[in-house]
VOPAGU-2260 file (C-alpha; in pm, 1 decimal, decimal comma):
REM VOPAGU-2260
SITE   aa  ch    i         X         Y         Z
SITE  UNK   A    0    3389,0    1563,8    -614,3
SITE  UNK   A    1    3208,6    1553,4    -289,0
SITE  UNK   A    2    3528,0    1422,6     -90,5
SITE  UNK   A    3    3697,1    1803,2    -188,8
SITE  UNK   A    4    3532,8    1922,8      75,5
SITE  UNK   A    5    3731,2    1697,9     324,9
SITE  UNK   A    6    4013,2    1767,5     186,8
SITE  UNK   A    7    4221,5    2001,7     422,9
SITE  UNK   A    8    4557,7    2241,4     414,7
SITE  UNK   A    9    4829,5    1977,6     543,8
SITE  UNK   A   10    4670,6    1674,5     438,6
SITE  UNK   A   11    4947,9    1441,6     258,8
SITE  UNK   A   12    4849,1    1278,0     -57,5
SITE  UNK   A   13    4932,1     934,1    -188,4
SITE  UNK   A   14    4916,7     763,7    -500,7
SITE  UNK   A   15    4694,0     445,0    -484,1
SITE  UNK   A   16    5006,9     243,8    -447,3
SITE  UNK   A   17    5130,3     461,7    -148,2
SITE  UNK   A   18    5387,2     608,4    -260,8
SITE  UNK   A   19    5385,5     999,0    -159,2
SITE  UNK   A   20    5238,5    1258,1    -394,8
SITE  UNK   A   21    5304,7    1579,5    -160,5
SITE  UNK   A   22    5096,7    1774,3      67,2
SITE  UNK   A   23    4788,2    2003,3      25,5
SITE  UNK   A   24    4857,9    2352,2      30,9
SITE  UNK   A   25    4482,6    2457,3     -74,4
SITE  UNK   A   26    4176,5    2341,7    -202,8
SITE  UNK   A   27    4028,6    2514,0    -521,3
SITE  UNK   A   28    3634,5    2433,2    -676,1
SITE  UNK   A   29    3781,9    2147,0    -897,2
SITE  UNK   A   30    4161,6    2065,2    -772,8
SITE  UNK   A   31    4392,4    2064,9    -465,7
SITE  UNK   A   32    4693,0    2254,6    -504,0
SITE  UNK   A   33    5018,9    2101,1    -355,3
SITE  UNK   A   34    5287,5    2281,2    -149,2
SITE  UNK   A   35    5631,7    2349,2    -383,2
SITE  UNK   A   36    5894,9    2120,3    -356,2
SITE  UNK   A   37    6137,4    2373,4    -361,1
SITE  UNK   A   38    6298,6    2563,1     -85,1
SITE  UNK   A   39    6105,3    2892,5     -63,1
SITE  UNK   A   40    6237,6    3119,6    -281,2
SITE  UNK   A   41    6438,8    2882,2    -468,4
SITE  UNK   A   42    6442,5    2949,8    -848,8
SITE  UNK   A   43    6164,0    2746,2   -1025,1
SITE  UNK   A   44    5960,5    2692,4    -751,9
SITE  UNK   A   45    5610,2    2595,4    -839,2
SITE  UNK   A   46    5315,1    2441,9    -680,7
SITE  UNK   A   47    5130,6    2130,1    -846,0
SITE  UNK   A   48    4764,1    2099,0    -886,6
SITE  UNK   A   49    4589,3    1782,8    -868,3
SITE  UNK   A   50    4251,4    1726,9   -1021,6
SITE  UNK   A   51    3959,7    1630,8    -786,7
SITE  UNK   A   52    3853,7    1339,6    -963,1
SITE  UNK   A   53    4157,8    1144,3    -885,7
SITE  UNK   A   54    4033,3    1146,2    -550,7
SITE  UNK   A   55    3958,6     792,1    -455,9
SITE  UNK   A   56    3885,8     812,0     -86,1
SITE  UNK   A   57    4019,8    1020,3     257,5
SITE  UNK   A   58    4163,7     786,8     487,4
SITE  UNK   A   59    4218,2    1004,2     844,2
SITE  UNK   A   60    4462,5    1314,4     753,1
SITE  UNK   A   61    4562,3    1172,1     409,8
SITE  UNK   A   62    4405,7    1172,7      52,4
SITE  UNK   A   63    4453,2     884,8    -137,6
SITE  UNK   A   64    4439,2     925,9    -522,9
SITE  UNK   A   65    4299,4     636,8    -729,4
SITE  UNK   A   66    4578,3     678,5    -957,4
SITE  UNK   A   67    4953,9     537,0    -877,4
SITE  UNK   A   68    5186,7     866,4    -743,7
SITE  UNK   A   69    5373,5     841,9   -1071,3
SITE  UNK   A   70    5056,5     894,1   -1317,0
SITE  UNK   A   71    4898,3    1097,6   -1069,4
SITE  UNK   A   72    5195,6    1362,9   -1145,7
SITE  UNK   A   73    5157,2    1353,8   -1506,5
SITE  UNK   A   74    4796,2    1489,1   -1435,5
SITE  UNK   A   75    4889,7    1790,8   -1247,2
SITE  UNK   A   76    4790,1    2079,9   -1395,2
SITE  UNK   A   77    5049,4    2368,9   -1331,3
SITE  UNK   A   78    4980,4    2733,2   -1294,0
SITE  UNK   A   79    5255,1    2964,7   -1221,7
């Protein structure tokens, strides 16, 4: 988990295949929360949360996940 604390507001995210997971919003003590998808203010508007230890390595301004975008997804961790 020590690459969390490179990981910045802005930063896109990627799956280890490249395919684009979203953007970081925040960073919490154990995940990185992504922005919504949504319009703002658009019903059902949510933001994702993506554990830390599918970090596999910061390349420049992006985080690369060591899981493809796909799987990655199925490991977010919602909060409303």
């Amino acid at each position: 988990m020590s690459q969390l604390s490179n990981v910045r507001e802005g930063m896109a995210v990627i799956g280890a295949d490249g395919a684009a997971v979203g953007v970081v919003e925040a960073v919490t003590h154990h995940s990185i929360m992504l922005r919504p998808t949504g319009t703002r203010g658009e019903e059902g508007e949510r933001a994702h949360f993506i554990p830390a230890g599918l970090i596999a390595e910061i390349e420049g301004d992006t985080v690369r996940l060591s899981a493809n975008a796909d799987v990655a997804v199925s490991f977010e961790d919602e909060r409303l």
